[in-house]
LOMIBA-172077 format. One record per residue (C-alpha): residue number from 1; x, y, z. Coordinates in Angstrom, 2 decimals, decimal comma, padded with zeros to 5 digits. Layout:
N
[NUM [X Y Z]]
...
This chain:
532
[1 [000,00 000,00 000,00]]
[2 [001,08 003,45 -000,69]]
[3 [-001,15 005,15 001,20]]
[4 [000,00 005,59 004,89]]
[5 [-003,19 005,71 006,85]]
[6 [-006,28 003,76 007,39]]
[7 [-009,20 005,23 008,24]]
[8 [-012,42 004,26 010,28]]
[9 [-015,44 006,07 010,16]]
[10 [-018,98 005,88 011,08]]
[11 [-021,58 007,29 008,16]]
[12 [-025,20 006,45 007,85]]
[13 [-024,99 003,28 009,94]]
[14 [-022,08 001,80 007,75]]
[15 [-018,91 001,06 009,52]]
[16 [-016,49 002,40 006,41]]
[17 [-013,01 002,10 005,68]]
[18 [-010,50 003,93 003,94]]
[19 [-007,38 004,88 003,20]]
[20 [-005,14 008,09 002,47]]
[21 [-001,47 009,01 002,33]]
[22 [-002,10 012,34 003,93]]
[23 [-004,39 013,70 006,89]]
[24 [-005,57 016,60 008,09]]
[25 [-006,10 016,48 011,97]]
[26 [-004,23 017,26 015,30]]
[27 [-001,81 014,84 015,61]]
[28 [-002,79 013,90 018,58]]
[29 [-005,89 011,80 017,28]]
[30 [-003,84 009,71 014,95]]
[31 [-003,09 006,27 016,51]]
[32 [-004,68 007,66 020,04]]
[33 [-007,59 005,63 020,04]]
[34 [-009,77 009,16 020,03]]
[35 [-012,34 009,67 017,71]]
[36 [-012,10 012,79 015,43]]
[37 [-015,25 013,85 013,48]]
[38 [-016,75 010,37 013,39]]
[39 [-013,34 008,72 012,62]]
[40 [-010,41 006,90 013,61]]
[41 [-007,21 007,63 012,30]]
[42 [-004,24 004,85 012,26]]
[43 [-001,14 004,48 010,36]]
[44 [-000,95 000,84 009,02]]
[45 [002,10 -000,04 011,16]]
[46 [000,29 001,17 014,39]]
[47 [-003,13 -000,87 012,82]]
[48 [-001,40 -003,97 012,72]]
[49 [000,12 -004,12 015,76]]
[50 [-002,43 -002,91 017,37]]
[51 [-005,40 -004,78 015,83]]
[52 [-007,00 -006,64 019,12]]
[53 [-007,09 -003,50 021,14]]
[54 [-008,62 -001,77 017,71]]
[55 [-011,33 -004,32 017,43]]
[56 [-012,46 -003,85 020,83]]
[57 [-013,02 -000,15 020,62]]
[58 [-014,81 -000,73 017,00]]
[59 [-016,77 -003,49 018,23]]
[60 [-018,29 -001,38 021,07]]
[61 [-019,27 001,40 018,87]]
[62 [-021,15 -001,05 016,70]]
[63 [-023,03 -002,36 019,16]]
[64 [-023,29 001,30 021,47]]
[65 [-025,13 002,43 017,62]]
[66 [-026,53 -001,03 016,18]]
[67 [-024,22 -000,77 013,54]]
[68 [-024,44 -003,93 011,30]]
[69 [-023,03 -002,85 007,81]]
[70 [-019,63 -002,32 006,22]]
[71 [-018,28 -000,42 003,53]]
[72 [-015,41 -000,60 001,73]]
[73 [-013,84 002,52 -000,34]]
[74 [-010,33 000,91 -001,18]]
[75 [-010,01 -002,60 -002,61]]
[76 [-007,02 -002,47 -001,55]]
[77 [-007,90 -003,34 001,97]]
[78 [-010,40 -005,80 000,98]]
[79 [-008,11 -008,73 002,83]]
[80 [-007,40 -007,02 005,75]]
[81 [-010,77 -005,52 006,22]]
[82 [-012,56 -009,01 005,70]]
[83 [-010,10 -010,47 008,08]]
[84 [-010,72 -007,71 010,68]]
[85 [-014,68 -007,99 010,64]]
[86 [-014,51 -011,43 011,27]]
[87 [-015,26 -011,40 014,82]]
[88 [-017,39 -008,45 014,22]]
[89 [-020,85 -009,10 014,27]]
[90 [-021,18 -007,34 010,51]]
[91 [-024,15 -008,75 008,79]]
[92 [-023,37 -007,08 005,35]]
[93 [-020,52 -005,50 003,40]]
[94 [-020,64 -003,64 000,65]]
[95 [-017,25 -003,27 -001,93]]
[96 [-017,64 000,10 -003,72]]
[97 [-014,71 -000,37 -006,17]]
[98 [-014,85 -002,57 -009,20]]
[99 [-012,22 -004,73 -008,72]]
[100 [-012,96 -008,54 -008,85]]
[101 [-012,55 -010,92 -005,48]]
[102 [-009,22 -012,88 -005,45]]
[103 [-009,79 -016,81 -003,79]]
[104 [-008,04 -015,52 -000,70]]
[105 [-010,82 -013,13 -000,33]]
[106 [-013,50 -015,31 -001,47]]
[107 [-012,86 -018,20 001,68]]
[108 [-012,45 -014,99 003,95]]
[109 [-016,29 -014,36 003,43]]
[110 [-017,01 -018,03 003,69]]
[111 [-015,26 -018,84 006,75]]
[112 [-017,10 -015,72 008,50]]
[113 [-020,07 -017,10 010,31]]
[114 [-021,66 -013,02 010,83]]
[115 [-021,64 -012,20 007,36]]
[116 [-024,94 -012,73 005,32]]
[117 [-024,77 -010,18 002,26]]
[118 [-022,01 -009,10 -000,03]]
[119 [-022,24 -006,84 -002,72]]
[120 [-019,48 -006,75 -004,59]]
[121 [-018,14 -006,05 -008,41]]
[122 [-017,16 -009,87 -009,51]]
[123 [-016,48 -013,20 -008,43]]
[124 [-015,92 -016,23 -010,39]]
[125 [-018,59 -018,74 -010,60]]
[126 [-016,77 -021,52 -008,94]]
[127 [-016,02 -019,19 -006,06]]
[128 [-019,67 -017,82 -005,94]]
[129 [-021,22 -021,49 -005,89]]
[130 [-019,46 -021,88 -002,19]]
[131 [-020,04 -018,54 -000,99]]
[132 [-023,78 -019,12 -002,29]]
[133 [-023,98 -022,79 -000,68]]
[134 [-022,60 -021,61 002,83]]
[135 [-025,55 -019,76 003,00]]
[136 [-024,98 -015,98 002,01]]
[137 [-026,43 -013,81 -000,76]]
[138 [-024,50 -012,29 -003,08]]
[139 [-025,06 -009,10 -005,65]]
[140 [-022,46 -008,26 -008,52]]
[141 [-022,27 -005,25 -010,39]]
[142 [-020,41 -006,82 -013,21]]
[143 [-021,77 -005,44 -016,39]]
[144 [-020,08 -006,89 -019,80]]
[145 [-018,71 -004,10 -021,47]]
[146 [-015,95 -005,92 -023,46]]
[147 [-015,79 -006,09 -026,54]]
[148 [-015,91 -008,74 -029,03]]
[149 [-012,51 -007,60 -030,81]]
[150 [-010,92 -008,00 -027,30]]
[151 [-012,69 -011,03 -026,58]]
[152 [-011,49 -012,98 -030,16]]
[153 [-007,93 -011,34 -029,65]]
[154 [-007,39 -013,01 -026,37]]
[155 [-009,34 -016,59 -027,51]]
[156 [-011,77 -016,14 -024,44]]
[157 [-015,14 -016,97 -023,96]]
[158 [-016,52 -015,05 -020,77]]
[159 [-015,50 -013,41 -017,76]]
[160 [-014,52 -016,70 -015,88]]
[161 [-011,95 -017,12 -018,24]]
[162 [-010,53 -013,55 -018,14]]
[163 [-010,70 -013,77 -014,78]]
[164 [-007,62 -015,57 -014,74]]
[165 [-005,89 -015,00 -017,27]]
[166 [-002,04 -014,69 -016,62]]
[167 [-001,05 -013,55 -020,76]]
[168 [-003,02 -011,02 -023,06]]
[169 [-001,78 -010,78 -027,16]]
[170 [-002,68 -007,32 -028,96]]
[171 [-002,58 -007,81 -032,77]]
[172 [-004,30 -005,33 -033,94]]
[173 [-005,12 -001,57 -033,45]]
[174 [-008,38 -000,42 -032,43]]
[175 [-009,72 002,40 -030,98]]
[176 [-011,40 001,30 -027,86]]
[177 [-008,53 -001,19 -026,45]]
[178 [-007,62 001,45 -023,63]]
[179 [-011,27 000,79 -022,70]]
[180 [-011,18 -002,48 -022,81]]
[181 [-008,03 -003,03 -020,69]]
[182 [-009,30 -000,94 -018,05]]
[183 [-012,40 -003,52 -018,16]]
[184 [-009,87 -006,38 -018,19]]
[185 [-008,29 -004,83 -015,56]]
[186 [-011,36 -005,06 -012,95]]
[187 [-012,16 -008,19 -013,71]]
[188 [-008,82 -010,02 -014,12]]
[189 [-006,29 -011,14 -010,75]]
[190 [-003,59 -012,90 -012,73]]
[191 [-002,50 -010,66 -015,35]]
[192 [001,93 -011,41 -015,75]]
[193 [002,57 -010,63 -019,16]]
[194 [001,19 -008,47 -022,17]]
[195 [002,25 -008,82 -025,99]]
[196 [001,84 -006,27 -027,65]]
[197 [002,37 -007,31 -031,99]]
[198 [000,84 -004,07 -033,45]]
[199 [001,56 -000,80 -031,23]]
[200 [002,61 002,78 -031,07]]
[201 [004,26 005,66 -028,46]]
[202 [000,44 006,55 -027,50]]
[203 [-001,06 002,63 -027,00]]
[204 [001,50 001,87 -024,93]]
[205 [001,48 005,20 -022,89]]
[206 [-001,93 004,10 -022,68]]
[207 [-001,29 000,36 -021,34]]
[208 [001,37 001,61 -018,56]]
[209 [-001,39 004,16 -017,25]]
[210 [-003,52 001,71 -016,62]]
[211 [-001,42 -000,87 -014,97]]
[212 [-000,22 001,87 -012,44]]
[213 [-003,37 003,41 -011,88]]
[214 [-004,44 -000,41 -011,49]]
[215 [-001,82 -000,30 -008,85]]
[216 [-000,61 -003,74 -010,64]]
[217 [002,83 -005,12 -010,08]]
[218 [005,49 -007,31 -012,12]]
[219 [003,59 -006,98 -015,11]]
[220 [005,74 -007,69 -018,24]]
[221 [005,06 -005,73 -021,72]]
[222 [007,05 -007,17 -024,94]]
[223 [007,06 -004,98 -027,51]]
[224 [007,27 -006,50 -031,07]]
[225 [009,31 -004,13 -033,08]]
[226 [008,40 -004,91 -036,80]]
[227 [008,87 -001,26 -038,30]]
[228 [010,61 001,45 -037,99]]
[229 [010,36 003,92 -034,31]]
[230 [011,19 007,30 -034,64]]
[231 [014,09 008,14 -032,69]]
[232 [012,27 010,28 -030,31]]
[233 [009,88 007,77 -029,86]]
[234 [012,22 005,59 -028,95]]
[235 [013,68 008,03 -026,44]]
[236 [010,08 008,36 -024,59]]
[237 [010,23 004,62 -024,55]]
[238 [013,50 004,23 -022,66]]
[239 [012,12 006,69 -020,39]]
[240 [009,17 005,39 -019,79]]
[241 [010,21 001,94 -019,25]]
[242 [012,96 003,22 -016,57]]
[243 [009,93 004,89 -014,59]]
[244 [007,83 001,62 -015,83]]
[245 [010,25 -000,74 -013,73]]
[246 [011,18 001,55 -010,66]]
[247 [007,44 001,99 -009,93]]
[248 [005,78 -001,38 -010,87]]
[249 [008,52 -003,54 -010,38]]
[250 [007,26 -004,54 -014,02]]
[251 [009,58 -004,78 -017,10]]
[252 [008,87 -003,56 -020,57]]
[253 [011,44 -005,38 -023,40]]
[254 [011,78 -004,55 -027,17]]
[255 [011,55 -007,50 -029,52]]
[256 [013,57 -006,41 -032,18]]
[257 [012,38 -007,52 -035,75]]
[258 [014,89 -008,34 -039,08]]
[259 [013,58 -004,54 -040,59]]
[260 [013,90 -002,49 -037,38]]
[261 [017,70 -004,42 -036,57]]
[262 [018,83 -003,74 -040,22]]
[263 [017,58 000,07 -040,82]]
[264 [018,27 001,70 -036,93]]
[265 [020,71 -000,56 -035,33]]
[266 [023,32 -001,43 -037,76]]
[267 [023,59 002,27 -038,76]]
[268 [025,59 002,90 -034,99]]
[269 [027,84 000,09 -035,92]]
[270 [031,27 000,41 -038,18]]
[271 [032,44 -002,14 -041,14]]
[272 [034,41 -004,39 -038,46]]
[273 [031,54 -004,23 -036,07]]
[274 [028,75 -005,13 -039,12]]
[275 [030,87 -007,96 -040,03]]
[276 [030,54 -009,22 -036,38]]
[277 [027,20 -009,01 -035,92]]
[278 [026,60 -010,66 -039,09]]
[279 [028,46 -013,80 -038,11]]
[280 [026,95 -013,33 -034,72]]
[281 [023,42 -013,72 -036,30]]
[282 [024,43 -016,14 -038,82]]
[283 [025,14 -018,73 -035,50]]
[284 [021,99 -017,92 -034,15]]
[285 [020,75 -018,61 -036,71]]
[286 [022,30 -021,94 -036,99]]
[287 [021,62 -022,44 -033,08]]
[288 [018,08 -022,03 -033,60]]
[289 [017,48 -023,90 -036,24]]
[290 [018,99 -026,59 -034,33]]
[291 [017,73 -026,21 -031,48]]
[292 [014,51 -025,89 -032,77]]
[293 [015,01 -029,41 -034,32]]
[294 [016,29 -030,62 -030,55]]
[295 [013,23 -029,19 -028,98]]
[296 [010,44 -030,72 -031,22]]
[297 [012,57 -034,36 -031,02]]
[298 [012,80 -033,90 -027,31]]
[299 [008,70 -033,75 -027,31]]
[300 [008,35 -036,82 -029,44]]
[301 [010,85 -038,06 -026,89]]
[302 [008,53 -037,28 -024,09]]
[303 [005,71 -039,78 -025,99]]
[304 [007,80 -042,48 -026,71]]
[305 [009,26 -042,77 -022,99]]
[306 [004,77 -042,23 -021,94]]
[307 [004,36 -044,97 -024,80]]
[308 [007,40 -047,41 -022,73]]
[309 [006,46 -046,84 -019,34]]
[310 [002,42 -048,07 -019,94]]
[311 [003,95 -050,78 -021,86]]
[312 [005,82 -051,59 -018,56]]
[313 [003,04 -051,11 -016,51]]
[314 [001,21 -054,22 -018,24]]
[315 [004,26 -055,98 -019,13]]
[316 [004,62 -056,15 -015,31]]
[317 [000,89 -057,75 -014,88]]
[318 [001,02 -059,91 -018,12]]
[319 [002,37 -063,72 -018,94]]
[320 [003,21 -064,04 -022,53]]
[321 [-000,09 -065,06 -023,36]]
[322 [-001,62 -061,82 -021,96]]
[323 [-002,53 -063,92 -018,47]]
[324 [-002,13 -062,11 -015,35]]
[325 [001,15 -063,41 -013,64]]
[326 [003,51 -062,73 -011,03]]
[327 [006,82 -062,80 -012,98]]
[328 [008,64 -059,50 -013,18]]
[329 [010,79 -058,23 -016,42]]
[330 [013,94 -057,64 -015,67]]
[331 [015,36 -056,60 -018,94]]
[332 [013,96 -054,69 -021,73]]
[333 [011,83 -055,59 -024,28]]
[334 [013,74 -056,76 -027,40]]
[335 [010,72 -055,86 -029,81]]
[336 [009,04 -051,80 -030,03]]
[337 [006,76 -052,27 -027,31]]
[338 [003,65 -051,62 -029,45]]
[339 [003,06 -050,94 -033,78]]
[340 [002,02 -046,99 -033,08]]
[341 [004,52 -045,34 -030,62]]
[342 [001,89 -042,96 -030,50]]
[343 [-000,55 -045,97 -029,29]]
[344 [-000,50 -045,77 -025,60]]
[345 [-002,13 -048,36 -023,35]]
[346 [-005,70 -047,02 -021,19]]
[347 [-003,88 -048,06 -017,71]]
[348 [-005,40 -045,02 -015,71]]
[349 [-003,61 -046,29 -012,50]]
[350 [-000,12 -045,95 -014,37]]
[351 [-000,96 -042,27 -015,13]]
[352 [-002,07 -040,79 -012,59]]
[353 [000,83 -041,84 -011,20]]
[354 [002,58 -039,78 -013,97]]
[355 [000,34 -036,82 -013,87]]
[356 [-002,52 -036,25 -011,48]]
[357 [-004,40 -034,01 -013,98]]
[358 [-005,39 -037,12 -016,03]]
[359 [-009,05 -037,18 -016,66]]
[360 [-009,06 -040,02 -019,29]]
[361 [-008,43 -040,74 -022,69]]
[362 [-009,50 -039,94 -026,07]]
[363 [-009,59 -041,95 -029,17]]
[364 [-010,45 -041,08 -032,70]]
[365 [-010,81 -044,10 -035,63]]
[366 [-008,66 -043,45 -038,45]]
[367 [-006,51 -040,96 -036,58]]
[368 [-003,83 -040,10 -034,78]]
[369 [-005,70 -038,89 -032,28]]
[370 [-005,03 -041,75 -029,43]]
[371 [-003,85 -039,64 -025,89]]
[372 [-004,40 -039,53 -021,97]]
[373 [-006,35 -036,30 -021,64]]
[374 [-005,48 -034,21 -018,69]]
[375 [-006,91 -030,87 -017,44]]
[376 [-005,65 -028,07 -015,26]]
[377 [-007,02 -024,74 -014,04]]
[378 [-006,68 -022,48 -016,97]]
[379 [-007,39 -023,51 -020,56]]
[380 [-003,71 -021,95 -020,86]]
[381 [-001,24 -024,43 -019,13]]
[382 [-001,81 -027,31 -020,99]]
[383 [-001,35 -025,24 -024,51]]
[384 [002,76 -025,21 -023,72]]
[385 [003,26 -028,45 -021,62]]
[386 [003,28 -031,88 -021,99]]
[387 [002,10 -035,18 -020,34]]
[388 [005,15 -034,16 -017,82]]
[389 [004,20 -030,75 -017,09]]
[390 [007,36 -030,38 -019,37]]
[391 [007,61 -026,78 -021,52]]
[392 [007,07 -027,65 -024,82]]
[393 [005,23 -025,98 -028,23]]
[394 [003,13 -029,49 -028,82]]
[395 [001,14 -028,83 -025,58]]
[396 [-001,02 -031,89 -024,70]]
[397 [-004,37 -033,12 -025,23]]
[398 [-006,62 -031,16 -022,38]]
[399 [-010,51 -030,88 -020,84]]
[400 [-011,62 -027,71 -020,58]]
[401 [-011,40 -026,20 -016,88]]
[402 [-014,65 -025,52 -016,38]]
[403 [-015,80 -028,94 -017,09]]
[404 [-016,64 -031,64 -014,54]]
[405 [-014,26 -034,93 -015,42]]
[406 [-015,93 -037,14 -013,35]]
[407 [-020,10 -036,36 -014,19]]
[408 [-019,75 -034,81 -017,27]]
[409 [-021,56 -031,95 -018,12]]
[410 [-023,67 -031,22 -020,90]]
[411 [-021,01 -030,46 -023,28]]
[412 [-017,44 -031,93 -022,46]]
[413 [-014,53 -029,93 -024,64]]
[414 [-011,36 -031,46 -025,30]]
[415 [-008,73 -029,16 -027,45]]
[416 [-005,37 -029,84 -028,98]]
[417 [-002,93 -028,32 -030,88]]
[418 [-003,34 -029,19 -034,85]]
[419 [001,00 -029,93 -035,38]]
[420 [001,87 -030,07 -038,38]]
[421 [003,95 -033,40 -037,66]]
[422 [-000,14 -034,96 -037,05]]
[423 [000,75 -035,31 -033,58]]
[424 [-001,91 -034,13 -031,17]]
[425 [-004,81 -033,42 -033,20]]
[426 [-002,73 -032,85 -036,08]]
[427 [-004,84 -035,34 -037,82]]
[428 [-008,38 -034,59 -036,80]]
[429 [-008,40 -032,69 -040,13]]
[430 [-008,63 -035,74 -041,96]]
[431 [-012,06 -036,16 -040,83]]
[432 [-012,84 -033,36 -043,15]]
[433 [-012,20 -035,32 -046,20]]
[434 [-015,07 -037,35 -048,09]]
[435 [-013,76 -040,73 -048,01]]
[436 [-013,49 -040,23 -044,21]]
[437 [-017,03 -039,15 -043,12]]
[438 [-018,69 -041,40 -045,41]]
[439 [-017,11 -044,44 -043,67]]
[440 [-019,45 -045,72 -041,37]]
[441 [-016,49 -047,07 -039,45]]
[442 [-015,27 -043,79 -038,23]]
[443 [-018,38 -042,91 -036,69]]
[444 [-017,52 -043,92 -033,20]]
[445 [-014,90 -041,62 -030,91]]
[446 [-014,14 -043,38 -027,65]]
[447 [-013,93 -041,37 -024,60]]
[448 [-013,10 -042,84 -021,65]]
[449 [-012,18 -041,77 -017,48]]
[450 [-011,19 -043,61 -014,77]]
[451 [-014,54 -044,44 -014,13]]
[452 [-016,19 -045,06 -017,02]]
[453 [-016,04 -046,38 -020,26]]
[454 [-018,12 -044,27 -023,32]]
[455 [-018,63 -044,74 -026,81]]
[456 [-019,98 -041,50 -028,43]]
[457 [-021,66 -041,03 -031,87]]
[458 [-020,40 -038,06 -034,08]]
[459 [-023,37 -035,66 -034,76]]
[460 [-021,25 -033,37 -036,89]]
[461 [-018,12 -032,27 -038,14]]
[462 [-016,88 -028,81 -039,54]]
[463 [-015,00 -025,98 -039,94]]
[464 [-015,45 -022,15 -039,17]]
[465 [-014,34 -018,63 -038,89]]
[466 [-013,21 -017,64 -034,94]]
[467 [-016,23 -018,39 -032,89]]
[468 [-016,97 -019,14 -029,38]]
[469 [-020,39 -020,41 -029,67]]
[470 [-019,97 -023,84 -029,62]]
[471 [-017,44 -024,10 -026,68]]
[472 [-020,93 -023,95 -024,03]]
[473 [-020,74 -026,47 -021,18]]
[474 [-023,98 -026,23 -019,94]]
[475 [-027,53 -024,89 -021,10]]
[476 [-030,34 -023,24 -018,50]]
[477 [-033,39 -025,22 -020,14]]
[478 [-034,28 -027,32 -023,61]]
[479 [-034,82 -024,55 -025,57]]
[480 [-031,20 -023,14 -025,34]]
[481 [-029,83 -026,47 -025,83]]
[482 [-031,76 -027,71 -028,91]]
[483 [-030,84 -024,09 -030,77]]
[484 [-027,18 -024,46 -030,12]]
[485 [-027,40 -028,43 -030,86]]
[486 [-029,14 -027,50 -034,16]]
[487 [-027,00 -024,77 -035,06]]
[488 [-024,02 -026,92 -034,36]]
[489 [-025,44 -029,88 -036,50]]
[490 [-026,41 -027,06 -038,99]]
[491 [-022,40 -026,16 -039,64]]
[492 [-021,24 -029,66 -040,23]]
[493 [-019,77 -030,92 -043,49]]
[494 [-022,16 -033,80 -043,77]]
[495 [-025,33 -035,37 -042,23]]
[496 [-024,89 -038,26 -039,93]]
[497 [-028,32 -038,57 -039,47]]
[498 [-027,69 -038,65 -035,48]]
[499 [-031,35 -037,83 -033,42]]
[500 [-030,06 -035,62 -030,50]]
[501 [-032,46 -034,54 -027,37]]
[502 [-032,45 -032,09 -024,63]]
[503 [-030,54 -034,61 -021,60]]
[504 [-027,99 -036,20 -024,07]]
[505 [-024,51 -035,49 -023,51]]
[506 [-022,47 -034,25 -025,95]]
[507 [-018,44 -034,57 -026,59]]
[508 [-016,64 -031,96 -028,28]]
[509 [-013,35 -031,85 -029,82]]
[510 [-011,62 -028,24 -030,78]]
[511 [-008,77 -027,49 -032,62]]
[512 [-007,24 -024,73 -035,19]]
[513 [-007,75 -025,08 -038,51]]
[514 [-005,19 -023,65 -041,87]]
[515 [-002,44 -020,73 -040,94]]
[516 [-002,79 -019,16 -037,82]]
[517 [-003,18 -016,09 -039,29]]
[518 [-006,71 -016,90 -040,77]]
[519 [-008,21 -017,51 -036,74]]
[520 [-010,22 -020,15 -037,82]]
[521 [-010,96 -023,32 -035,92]]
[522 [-012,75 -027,28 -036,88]]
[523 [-015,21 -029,21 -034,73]]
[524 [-016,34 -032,05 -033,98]]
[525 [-019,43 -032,95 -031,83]]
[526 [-020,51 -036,28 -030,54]]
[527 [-023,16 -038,01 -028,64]]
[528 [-023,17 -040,25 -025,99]]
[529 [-024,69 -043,45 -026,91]]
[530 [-023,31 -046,12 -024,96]]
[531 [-021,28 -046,14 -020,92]]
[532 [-020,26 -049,02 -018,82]]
C-alpha cells in the first residue's frame, strides 16, 4: 500500500473504511484511540500491531449504535478488512470499487459465520457457488462491457476465463482497447505478461497508465518491433520503461524484428563491427534452427518414454499369453513395445501416477488422435506443456477447466494443438475429407475416465471462422440447448443422421484449422450413446 493511513469512520450506519497518504487532523488523534469527526485515524504499522485492542473499541461502537453494515472505499484493503470484521458481528458489506474478489478473499467471506450479504463487483462462478452454498447472498455489479474484438484477440469466452488470465496478445489496433483493458483490468487477478504485436508511443502510454493506476505489479510488456520507431519515440520509450520498472517492479522489453535491426541498429555500428554481428546472427541462426530441431525431437521423446512406461506397466501384470502373472521383467523388451509409438495403453492407474491431472483418454478411428487427456485450471497451461508438465510448443491433449471430469456436463470440450507433424490433433483434419465421413467405421470416438467407459456417436463435423459459440458447457433449459445443438449440426460438413435430445450429452473436440493467421478453428461434436 502506498497510502499511509487507514481510516475508520462511522456514516449512515455503515462502519467504512478507507485509506489516504495524507491527513488533516491534530496529531494527537492519529493512533490515540480518540475519535475525530466520526473517525479513527491509524497508520498501518500502528493498525497492525495494534489490531486486538482496535477491534475492541470498534466493536463497542457497533453495538453502542446497532451498527451492522460495512463499507469498503479501497479494494485495496479488501483482505485485511474481511479479516478484521470477522469477529465483528457485521451482517453485510458492501465493496464500492470494481475490482474482482481474489480466492483468498472469497474463503475470507465463507469462513465468517456473521456475514450474510455481499455486494461486490465480480467473483468467479466456482467461487460464488461456495459462498452461495454456505448460505450468504450475493449481488455483482459486473456489467459486460468488453468487446468482441478484445474477446477474439485473447481466444476467451466469458468473464470466468478472463478472470484468470495470466497472458493477453494485442494484434491489432483499435480504438477502444484502452477501454477495454481498463475492463480487463477489474475483472482479471492474474494478469503477468502483455504482448503487444501491433503498437505505437500513444497505446503503450496508454497500457502503462492503466497498470499503475491499477496499482498492478510485475507486469511484463514485450514490444514487437516490426517497423521502424522514430528516434524520439524511442527516447520516450526508454524513459518510460525506466519509470515503468522503478514503480511497478514490471519490465517492458523490445523485440527487435529483421527490418527495425537492419535500418536503426546497424547504422551505430562500423564495417568491423557489421561484419561481427553478421556472423553473430548467422550462429543464431544456426543455433536455432537446431535447437529448434532438438526441442520438437525432445517432445516426441517425451511420448515415446509415456508410450514405454504403460507398456511396462502391463508388461509387469502380463504372462506371454496376456494372463495375469507374477513374474517380473527384468530386462527390456527386445521388440518396439507396441506398432504406433503414438498408441498408448488405457492403464489409468499408471498415469495418474505420472500426472494427477489425467481425466481419461480420447480416441479417434482413423486418426492419430489416441492420448491420456489431462486438465488443469486455466485452458492456458496445458497449450505449452506436456504429459510431464514439461515446456514444450506441442502442448497436450486437455478438458476444458470448467468442465466436470468425473459427471460430465452437458457439453465436455477437449482441445489440442493441430502440429503439423499430425501429432496431437494434427490429424483430426482428416475427418474433413469425403472418403473419411462417409465411412461408417469412423463414426464412433471413444472417450473414456477412470470411471467409465463411453462410446460417443459423431453428430457433426466442420470448420469455421473464430467463434466461441460452440465451446458452451452447460444450457439453463431445452430450448437453449436444442438451438445451439441444431445450429451446431447445422455447420457440419455432412449429415450423420444422429437424433439428439435435450438430456444427451455431448463430446466436443476443438482445434485450429489452416495458418494461424486466418483464426479459424474445426469441430467435432458427438453423442453419448453407450457407458459401462
Amino acid at each position: 500500500m502506498d497510502d499511509k493511513y487507514i481510516i475508520l469512520s462511522f456514516k449512515n450506519n455503515f462502519l467504512v473504511f478507507s485509506s489516504t497518504n495524507k491527513v488533516i487532523s491534530p496529531n494527537k488523534v492519529i493512533n490515540s484511540n480518540n475519535i475525530f469527526h466520526n473517525m479513527y485515524i491509524y497508520t498501518y504499522k500502528y493498525f497492525e500491531k495494534n489490531k486486538n485492542n482496535i477491534l475492541s473499541l470498534i466493536n463497542k461502537v457497533l453495538i453502542k449504535n446497532n451498527i451492522h453494515t460495512a463499507y469498503l472505499e479501497d479494494y485495496r484493503l479488501t483482505e485485511l478488512v474481511l479479516k478484521f470484521i470477522k469477529i465483528l458481528s457485521i451482517h453485510s458489506i458492501y465493496i464500492k470499487n470494481f475490482k474482482s474478489l481474489t480466492a483468498n478473499e472469497s474463503n475470507l467471506i465463507i469462513s465468517n459465520k456473521y456475514l450474510k450479504y455481499i455486494n461486490a463487483y465480480y467473483i468467479p462462478n466456482n467461487h460464488l457457488k461456495k459462498i452461495i452454498n454456505s448460505g450468504k447472498k450475493v449481488n455483482l455489479n459486473y456489467v459486460d462491457s468488453i468487446s468482441d474484438n478484445f474477446m477474439l484477440s485473447q481466444d476467451t469466452i466469458d468473464a470466468d476465463a478472463l478472470y484468470s488470465k495470466k497472458v493477453l496478445h494485442f494484434n491489432k489496433k483499435y480504438n477502444y482497447l484502452e477501454k477495454d483493458l481498463i475492463e480487463f483490468l477489474k475483472l482479471n487477478v492474474s494478469l503477468r505478461t502483455i504482448h503487444l504485436h501491433s503498437y505505437n508511443i500513444n497505446i503503450v502510454k496508454s497500457i502503462i497508465e492503466c497498470l499503475e493506476k491499477d496499482n498492478r505489479k510485475n507486469v511484463v510488456i514485450l514490444l514487437y518491433q516490426s517497423g521502424n520507431l522514430p528516434n524520439d519515440d524511442f527516447k520516450t520509450l526508454k524513459e518510460m520503461s525506466r519509470k515503468y520498472i522503478k514503480e511497478t517492479n514490471g519490465d517492458i522489453k523490445i523485440i527487435y524484428s529483421k527490418n527495425f535491426i537492419l535500418n536503426n541498429l546497424f547504422r551505430q555500428f562500423t564495417y568491423n563491427h557489421i561484419k561481427f554481428a553478421f556472423l553473430i546472427a548467422i550462429y543464431v541462426l544456426v543455433v536455432g534452427v537446431v535447437f529448434t530441431k532438438l526441442y520438437a525431437y525432445s517432445a516426441k521423446l517425451s511420448l515415446e518414454k509415456l508410450n514405454y512406461e504403460m507398456y511396462m506397466s502391463y508388461a509387469n501384470l502380463l504372462d506371454e499369453e496376456g494372463n495375469p502373472s507374477i513374474e517380473q521383467y527384468d530386462e527390456e523388451p527386445s521388440q518396439e513395445p507396441v506398432k504406433d509409438k503414438y498408441d498408448l495403453d488405457k492403464s489409468f492407474d499408471a498415469l495418474l501416477s505420472i500426472n494427477k491431472n489425467t481425466v481419461g483418454w480420447i480416441t479417434v478411428n482413423n486418426t492419430r488422435v489416441n492420448y491420456p487427456v489431462v486438465q488443469a485450471k486455466d485452458n492456458d497451461y496445458y497449450l505449452k506443456h506436456d504429459f510431464y508438465n514439461k515446456y514444450t510448443s506441442l502442448g497436450w491433449v486437455f478438458m476444458d477447466f470448467r468442465n466436470n471430469p468425473k459427471d460430465l456436463d452437458t457439453n465436455t470440450i477437449i482441445y489440442g494443438h493441430k502440429m503439423k507433424s499430425g501429432m496431437m490433433f494434427g490429424t483430426l483434419v482428416d475427418t474433413l475429407k469425403k472418403q473419411w465421413y462417409t465411412n461408417k467405421d469412423n463414426y464412433i470416438i471413444t472417450f473414456d475416465t477412470p470411471s467409465k467407459q463411453m462410446k460417443w456417436k459423431i453428430v457433426s463435423i466442420y470448420r469455421t471462422n473464430y467463434t466461441s459459440d460452440y465451446l458452451e458447457t452447460n444450457f439453463k433449459n431445452e430450448e437453449d440447448f436444442t438451438k445451439w445443438i441444431s445450429k451446431m449440426i447445422g455447420r457440419s460438413v455432412y449429415n450423420f443422421g444422429v437424433n439428439v435430445k435435450y438430456g444427451d450429452k455431448i463430446l466436443t473436440l476443438s482445434t485450429c484449422y489452416g495458418p494461424s493467421s486466418t483464426n479459424q478453428r474445426m469441430a467435432i461434436h458427438a453423442v453419448l450413446i453407450e457407458e459401462e
